[in-house]
C-alpha positions in Angstrom: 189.9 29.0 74.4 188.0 29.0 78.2 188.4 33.2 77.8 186.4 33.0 74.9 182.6 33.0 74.7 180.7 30.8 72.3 180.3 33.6 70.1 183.6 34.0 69.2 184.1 30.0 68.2 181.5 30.1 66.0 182.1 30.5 62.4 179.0 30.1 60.4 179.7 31.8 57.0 180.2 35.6 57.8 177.0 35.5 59.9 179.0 35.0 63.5 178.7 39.0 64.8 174.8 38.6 63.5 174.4 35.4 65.9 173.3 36.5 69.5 173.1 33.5 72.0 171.9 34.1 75.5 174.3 34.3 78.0 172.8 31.6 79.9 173.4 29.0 76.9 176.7 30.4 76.2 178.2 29.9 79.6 181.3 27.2 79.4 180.0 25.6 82.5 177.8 23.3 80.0 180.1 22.4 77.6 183.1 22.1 80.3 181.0 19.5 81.8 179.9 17.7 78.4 183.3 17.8 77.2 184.5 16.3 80.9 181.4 13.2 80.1 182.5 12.4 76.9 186.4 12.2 77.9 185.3 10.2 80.2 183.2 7.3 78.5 184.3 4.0 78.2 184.5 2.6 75.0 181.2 1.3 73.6 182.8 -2.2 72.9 183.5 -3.0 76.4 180.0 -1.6 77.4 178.3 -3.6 74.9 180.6 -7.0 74.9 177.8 -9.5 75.4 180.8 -11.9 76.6 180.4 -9.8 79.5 176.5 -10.2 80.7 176.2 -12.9 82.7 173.5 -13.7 85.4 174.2 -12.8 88.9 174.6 -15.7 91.8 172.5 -14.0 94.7 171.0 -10.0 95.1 174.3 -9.7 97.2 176.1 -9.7 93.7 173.0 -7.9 92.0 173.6 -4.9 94.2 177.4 -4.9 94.0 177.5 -4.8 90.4 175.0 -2.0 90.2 176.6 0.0 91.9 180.3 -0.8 90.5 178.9 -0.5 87.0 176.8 2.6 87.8 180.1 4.2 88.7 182.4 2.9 86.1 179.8 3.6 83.1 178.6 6.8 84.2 179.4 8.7 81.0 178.1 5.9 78.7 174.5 5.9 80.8 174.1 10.1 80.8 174.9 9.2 77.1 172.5 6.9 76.7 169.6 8.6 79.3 170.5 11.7 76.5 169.6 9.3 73.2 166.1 8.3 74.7 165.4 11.9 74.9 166.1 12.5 71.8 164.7 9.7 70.5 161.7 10.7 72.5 161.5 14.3 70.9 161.9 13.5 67.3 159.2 10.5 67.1 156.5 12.9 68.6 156.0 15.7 66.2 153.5 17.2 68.3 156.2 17.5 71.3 158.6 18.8 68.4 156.7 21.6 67.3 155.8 22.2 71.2 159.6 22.5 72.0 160.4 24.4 69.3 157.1 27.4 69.5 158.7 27.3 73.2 161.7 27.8 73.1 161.6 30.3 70.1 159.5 32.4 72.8 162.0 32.4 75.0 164.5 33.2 72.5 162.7 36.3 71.3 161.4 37.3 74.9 165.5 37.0 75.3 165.9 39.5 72.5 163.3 41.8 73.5 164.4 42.1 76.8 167.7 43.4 75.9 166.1 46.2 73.9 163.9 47.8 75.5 161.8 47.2 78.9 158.4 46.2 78.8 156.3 48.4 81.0 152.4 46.7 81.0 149.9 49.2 82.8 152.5 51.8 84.0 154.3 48.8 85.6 157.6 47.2 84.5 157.5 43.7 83.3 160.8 41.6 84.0 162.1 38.8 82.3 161.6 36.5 84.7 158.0 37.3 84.6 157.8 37.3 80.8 159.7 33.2 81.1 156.8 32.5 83.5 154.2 33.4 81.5 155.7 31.7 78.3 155.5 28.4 80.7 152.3 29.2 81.5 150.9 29.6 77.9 153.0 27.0 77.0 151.2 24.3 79.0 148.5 23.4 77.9 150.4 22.9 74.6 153.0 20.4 76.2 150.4 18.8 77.7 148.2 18.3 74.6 151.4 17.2 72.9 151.7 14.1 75.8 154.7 15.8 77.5 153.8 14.1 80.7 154.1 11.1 79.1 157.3 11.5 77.5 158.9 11.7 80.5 157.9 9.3 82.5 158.4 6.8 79.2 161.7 8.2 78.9 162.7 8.1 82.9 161.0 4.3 83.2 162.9 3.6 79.6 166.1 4.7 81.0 165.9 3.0 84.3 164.9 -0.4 82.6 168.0 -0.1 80.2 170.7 0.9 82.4 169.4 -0.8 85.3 169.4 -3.9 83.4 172.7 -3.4 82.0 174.6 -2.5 85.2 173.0 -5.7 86.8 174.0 -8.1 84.4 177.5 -6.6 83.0 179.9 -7.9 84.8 182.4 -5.7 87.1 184.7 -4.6 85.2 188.7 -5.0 86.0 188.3 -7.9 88.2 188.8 -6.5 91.4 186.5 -8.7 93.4 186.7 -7.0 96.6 184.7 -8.9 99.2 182.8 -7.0 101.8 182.4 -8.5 105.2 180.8 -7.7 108.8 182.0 -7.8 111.6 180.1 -8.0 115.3 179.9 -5.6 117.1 
């Protein structure tokens, strides 16, 4: 199955040789690395046991267990950084519609490009150019849609929850490993 391209998997009805998905979004490099996250997550029962949250004796422990938990729960916390985005995209309709006039220029800029070139005052325009100036048209409209603000929202969001949680989780497996100094 890694030969094959995300073409070839797809079976939607007869339509599958109609489909063409740019090579960028086809690549297995994407779904390799999703597929390697959600092997990995831990199962949402140990990561939401509230048996497990208690409140930390000093910052020493604070710091331990974020770091501990941000390693052992690193799947479930891309997971759940991935939900607030989501979350975030389809409660702003504005944003929505934003995304999705954006993207569908990109999509057909895709298309276009692999047609024919687009030559604009005896010059050849190139893709990358034609991106850039969807970006560039697009802005204003991401930013009237409160794009700015979805992100941060989403990034402070995101550090609130899973900060909080790997604080207050306790370490998982019980290996209290004790760090000490030593003078030097």
């Amino acid at each position: 199955m890694e030969g094959k391209s995300l073409e070839s998997n797809l079976d939607l009805g007869g339509i599958t040789g109609q489909l063409n998905i740019p090579k960028v979004i086809s690549g297995g490099a994407a779904k390799e690395w999703f597929d390697r996250r959600r092997s990995s997550i831990r199962p949402w029962s140990s990561f939401g046991d509230q048996r497990r949250f208690s409140k930390p004796k000093n910052f020493g422990e604070v710091c331990k267990r974020l770091v501990k938990n941000l390693d052992h729960f690193q799947s479930n916390y891309i997971f759940v950084f991935l939900g607030l985005i989501a979350y975030c995209v389809i409660s702003s309709p504005m944003l929505l519609i934003a995304l999705a006039v954006f993207f569908g220029a990109l999509y057909i800029i895709h298309l276009k490009a692999q047609e024919s070139k687009l030559v604009l005052f005896g010059r050849e325009v190139t893709a990358a150019h034609q991106y850039g100036l969807a970006g560039g048209v697009s802005f204003p409209f991401f930013w009237l849609a409160g794009a700015g603000s979805a992100v941060f929202w989403v990034l402070g969001a995101t550090m609130a929850i899973i900060g909080s949680h790997a604080a207050f989780h306790e370490i998982e497996g019980g290996d209290e490993c004790e760090l000490t100094m030593e003078p030097v």
